[in-house]
C-alpha positions in Angstrom: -2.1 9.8 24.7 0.0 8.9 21.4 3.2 9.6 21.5 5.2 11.3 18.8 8.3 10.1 17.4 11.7 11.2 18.7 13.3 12.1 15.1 17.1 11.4 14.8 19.6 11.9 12.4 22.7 9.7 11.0 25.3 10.3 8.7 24.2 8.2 5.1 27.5 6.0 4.6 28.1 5.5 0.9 30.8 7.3 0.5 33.2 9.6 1.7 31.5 12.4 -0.6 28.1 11.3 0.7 28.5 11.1 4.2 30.0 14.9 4.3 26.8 16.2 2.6 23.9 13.9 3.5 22.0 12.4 6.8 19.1 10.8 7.2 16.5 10.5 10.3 14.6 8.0 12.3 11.3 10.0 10.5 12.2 9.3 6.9 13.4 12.7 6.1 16.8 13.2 4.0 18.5 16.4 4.9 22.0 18.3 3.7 24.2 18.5 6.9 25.5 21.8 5.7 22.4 24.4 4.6 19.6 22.2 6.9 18.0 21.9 3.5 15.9 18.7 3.7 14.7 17.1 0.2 11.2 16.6 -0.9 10.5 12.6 -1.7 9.3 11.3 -4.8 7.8 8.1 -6.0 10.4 6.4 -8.1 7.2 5.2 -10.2 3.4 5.5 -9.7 2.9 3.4 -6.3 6.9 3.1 -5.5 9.1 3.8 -3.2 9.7 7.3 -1.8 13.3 8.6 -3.4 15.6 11.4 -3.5 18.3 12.5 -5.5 21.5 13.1 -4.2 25.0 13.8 -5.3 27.6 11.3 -4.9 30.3 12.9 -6.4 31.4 16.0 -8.6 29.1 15.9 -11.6 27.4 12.3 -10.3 24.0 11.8 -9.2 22.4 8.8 -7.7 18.5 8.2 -6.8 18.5 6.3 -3.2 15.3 5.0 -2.2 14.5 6.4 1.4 13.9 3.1 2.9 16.8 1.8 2.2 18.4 4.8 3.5 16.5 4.5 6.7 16.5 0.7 7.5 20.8 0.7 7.0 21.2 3.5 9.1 18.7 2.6 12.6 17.4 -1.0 11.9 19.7 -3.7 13.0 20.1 -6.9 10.8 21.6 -9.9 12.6 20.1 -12.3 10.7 21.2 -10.6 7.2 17.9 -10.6 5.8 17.3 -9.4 2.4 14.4 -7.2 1.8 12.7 -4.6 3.5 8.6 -5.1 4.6 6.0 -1.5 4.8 4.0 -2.5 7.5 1.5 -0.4 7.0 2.0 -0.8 3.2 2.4 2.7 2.0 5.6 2.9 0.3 6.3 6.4 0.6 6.2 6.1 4.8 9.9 5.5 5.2 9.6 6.0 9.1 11.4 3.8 10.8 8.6 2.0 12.9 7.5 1.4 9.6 10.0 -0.4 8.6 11.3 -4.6 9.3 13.7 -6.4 7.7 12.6 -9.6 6.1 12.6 -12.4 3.8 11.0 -12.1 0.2 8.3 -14.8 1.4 7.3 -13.2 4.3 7.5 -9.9 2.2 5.0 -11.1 -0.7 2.7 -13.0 1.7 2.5 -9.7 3.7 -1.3 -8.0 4.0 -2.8 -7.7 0.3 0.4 -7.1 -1.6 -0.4 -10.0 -4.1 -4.2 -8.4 -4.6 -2.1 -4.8 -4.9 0.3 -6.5 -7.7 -2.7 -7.8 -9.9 -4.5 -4.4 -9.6 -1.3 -2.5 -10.8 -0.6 -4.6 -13.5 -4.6 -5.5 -14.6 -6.5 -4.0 -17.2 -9.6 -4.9 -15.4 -9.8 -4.3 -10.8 -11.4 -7.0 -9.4 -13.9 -5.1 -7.2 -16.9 -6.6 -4.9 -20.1 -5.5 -3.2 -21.2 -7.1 0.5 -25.0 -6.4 0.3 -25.5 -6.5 3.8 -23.1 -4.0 4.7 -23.4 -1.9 1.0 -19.4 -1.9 1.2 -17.6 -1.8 -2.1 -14.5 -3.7 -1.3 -11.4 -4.8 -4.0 -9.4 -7.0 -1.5 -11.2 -10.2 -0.1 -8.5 -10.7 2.9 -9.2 -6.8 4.1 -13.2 -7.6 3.3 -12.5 -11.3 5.4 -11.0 -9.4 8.5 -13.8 -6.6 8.7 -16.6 -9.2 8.6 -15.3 -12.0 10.9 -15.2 -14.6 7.8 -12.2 -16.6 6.6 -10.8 -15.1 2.8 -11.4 -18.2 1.5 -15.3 -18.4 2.2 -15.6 -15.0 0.1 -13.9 -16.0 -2.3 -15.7 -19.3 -2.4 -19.2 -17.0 -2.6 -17.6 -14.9 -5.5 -16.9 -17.8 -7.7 -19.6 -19.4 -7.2 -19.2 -22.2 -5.3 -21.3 -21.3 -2.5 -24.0 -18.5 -1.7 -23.1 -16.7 1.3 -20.9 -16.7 4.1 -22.2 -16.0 7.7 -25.0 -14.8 6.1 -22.9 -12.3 3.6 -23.6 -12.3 -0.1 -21.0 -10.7 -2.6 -21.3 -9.9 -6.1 -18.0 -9.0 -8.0 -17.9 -5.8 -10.3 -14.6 -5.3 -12.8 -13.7 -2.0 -13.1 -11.9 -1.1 -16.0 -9.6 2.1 -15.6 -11.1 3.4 -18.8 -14.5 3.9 -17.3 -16.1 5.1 -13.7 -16.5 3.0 -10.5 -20.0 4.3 -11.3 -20.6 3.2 -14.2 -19.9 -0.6 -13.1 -21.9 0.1 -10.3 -24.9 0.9 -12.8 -24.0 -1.9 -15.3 -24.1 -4.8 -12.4 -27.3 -3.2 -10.9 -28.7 -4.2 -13.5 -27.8 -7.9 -13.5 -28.4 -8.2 -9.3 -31.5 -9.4 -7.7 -33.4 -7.0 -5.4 -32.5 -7.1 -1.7 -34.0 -5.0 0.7 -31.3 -4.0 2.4 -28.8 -2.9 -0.5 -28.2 0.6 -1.3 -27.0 1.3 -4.3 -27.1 4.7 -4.1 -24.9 4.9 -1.4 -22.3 3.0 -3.5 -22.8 5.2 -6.4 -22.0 8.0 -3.8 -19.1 6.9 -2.4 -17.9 5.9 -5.9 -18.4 9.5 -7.0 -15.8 10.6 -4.8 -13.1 8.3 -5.4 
């Protein structure tokens, strides 16, 4: 049986103006303490951090990222650490079991954050095909933990240096964001060896509905 989370409220100390208007719970939700109004979250960018807008004074207006919000009001801090880790890596989930203070190297080592930085800020996504599997994957450390195999033998396999690993072959597609998942799919088809037991119809599927 899962249990649900027990949703609390605190007062959001930032200042005396603030703190008569404003709370925020243990569920990420922001809500004015005198209509019950609670505000709607909004990226601060494509792929940020959930925000809201609040009024910190007559006329004055500040954008407050939920997180923060959250983590200074419920999570404690003894060790004064400066950053804030997603542990399931969804930005805009500002619960507080999502939520861990940290340090930035344990915050940019964390999951695939590093693959995540070069897709947002690439022309070209570094996707991948298993053929065994007929998987389209775009992170090699998420593809690794599926399959039992360390990241560094797939990535051996899609540069080259070796064949397979456990018996897994990989071919890499780049996907520009000017053109369909599909239509890479086609191109490399094109440029891969048979293999009895690759689909590539079922790739073009599931790339159809991204």
């Amino acid at each position: 049986m899962i249990m649900e989370e027990v949703e609390r409220f605190k007062t959001i100390e930032y200042n005396s103006y603030v703190a008569e208007r404003y709370e925020v719970s243990t569920l990420g939700r922001v809500r004015n303490k005198q209509t019950g109004r609670i505000f709607t979250a909004f990226p601060r960018k494509k792929g940020d951090y959930a925000a809201v807008v609040l009024q910190i004074g007559a006329g004055q207006q500040k954008t407050f990222s939920v997180h923060l919000l959250v983590a200074k009001a419920f999570l404690p801090n003894p060790n004064n650490l400066p950053e804030i880790n997603h542990k399931n890596q969804n930005k805009m989930d500002a619960r507080l079991s999502n939520l861990e203070w940290c340090d930035r190297k344990y915050n940019m080592n964390y999951g695939d954050v590093v693959e995540r930085i070069v897709w947002a800020n690439s022309t070209y996504v570094p996707f991948f095909i298993c053929e065994e599997n007929e998987t389209v994957y775009w992170n090699q450390k998420a593809c690794a933990r599926e399959l039992g195999l360390y990241p560094s033998s797939v990535n051996k396999v899609l540069n080259g240096k070796r064949k397979s690993a456990k018996g897994y072959h990989f071919h890499r597609v780049l996907h520009s964001n000017s053109v369909s998942i599909a239509d890479d799919l086609q191109s490399i088809k094109m440029r891969m060896p048979e293999h009895p037991h690759f689909n590539f119809s079922a790739c073009l599927l599931e790339a159809d509905e991204l």
